[in-house]
N, CA and C atoms as a LAMMPS dump frame, in Angstrom:
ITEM: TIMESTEP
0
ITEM: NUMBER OF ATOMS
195
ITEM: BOX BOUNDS ff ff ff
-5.0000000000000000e+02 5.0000000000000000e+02
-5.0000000000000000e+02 5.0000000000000000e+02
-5.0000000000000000e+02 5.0000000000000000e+02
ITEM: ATOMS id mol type element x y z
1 1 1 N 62.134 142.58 318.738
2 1 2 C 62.731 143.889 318.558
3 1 3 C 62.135 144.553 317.329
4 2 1 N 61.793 145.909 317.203
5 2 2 C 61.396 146.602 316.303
6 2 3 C 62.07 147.366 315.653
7 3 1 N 62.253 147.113 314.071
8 3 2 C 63.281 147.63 313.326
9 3 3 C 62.683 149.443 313.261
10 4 1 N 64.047 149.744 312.951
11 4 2 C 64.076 151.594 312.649
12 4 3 C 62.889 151.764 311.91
13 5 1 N 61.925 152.271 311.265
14 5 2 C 61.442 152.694 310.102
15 5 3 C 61.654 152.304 308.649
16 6 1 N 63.218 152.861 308.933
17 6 2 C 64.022 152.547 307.498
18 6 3 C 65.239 151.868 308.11
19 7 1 N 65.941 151.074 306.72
20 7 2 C 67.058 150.556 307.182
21 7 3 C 68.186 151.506 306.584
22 8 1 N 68.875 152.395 307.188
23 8 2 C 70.1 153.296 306.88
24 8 3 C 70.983 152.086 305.834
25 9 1 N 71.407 152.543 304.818
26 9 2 C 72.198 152.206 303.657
27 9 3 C 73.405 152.624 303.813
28 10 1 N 74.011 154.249 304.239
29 10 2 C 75.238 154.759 303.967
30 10 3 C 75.412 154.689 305.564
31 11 1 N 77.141 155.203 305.363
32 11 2 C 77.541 155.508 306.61
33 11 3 C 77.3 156.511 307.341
34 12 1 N 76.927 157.827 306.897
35 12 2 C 76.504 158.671 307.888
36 12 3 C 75.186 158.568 308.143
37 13 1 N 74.5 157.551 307.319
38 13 2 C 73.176 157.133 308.449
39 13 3 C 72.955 156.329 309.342
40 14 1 N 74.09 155.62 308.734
41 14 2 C 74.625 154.726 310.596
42 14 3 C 75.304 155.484 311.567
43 15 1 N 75.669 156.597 311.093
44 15 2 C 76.419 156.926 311.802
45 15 3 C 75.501 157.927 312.979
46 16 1 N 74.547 158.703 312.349
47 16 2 C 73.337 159.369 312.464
48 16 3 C 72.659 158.396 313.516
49 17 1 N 72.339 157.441 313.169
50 17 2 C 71.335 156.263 313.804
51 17 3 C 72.133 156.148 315.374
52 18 1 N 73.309 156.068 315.077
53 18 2 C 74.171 155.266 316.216
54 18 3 C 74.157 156.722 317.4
55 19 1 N 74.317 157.424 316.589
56 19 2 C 74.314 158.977 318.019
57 19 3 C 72.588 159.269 318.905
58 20 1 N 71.799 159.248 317.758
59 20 2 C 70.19 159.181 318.46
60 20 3 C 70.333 157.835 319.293
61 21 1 N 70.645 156.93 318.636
62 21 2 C 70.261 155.379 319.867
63 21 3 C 71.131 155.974 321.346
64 22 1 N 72.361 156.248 321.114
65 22 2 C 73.017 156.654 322.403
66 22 3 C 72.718 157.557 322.757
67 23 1 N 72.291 158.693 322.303
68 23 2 C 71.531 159.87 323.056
69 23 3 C 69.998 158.955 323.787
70 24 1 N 69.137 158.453 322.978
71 24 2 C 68.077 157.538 323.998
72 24 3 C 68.422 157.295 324.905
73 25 1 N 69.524 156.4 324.662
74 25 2 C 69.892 155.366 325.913
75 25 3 C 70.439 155.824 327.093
76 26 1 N 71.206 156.915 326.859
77 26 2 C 71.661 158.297 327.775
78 26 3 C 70.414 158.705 328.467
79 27 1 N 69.598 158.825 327.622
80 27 2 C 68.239 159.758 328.568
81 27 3 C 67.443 159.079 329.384
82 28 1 N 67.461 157.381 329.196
83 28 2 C 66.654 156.632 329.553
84 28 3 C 67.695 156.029 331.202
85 29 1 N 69.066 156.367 330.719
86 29 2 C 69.983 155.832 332.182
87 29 3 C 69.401 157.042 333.034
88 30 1 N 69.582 158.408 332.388
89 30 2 C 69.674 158.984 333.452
90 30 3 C 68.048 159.313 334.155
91 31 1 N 66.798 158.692 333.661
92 31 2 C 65.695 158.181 334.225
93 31 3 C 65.103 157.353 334.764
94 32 1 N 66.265 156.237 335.336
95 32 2 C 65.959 155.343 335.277
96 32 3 C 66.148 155.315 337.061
97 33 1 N 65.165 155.084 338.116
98 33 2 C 64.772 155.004 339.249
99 33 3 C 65.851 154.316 340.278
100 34 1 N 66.401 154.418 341.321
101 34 2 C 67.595 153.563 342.176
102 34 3 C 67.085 152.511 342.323
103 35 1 N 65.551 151.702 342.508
104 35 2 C 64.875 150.923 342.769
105 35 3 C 63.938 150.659 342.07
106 36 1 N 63.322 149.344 342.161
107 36 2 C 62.289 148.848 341.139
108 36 3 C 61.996 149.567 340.158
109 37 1 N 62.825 149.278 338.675
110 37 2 C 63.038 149.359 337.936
111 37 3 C 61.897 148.705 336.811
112 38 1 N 61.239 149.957 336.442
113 38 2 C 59.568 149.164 335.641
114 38 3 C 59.928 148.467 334.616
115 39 1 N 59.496 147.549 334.554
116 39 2 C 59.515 146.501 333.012
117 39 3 C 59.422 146.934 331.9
118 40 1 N 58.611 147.919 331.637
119 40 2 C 58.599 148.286 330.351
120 40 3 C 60.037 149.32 330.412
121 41 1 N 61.456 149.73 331.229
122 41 2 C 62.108 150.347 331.017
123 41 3 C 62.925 149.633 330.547
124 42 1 N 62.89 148.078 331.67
125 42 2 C 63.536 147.221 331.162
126 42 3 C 63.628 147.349 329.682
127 43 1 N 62.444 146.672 329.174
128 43 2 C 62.354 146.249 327.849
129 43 3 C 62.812 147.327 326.905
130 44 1 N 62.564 148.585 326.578
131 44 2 C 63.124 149.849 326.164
132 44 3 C 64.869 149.779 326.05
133 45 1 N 65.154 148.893 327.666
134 45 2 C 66.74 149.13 327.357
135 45 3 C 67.414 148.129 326.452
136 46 1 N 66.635 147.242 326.856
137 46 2 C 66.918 145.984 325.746
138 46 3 C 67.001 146.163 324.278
139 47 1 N 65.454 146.95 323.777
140 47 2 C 65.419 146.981 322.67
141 47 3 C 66.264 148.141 322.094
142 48 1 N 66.865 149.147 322.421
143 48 2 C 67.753 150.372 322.286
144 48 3 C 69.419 149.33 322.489
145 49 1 N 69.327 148.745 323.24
146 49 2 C 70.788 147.833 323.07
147 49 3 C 70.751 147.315 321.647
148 50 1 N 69.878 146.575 321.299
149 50 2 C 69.81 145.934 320.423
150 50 3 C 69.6 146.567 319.065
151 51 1 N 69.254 147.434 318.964
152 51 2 C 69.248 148.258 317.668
153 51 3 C 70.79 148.59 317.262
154 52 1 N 71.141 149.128 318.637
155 52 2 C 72.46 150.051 318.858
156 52 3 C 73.708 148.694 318.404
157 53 1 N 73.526 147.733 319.022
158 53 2 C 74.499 146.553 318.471
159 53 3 C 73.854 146.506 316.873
160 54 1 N 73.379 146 316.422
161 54 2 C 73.072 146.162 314.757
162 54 3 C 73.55 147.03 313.997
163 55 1 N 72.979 148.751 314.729
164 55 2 C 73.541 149.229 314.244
165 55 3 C 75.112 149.622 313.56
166 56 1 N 75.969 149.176 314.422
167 56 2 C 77.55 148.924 315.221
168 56 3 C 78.29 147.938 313.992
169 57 1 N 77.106 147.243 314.106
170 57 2 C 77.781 145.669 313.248
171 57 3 C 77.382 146.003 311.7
172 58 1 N 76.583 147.078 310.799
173 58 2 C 76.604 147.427 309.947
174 58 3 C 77.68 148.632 309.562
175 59 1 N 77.634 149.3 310.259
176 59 2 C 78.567 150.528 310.11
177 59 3 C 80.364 149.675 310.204
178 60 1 N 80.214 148.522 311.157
179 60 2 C 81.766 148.292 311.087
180 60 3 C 81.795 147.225 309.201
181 61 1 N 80.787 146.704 309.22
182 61 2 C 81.142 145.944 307.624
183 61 3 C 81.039 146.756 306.631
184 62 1 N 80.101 148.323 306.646
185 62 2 C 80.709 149.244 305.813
186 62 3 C 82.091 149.757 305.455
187 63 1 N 82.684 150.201 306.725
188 63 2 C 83.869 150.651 307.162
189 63 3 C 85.184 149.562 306.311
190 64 1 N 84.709 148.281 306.567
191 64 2 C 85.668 146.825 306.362
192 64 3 C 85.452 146.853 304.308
193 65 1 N 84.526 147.439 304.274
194 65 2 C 84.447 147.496 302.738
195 65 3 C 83.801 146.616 302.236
């Protein structure tokens, strides 16, 4: 998996981060073919899950203090 650029520090850059990953991931469902489903979309969804969980799990241990 390939990290962001930067790693967001505050909360509204997680918070920032977390709306672009779900806007991607939004754009990429609603491109995504009824049938044979290309690998590299696969992999795209994977790696956009996986940012998007990270992201999730920093913003909630901010939040927790």
């Amino acid at each position: 998996m390939a990290d962001p650029p930067s790693t967001p520090q505050t909360k509204a850059d997680l918070e920032q981060l977390i709306a672009a990953l779900e806007a991607r991931l939004a754009d990429l469902y609603a491109r995504l073919p009824a049938h044979t489903i290309p690998p590299a979309m696969i992999a795209e969804l994977d790696e956009i899950d996986e940012q998007l969980e990270l992201a999730r799990a920093r913003l909630a241990l901010i939040e927790k203090g």
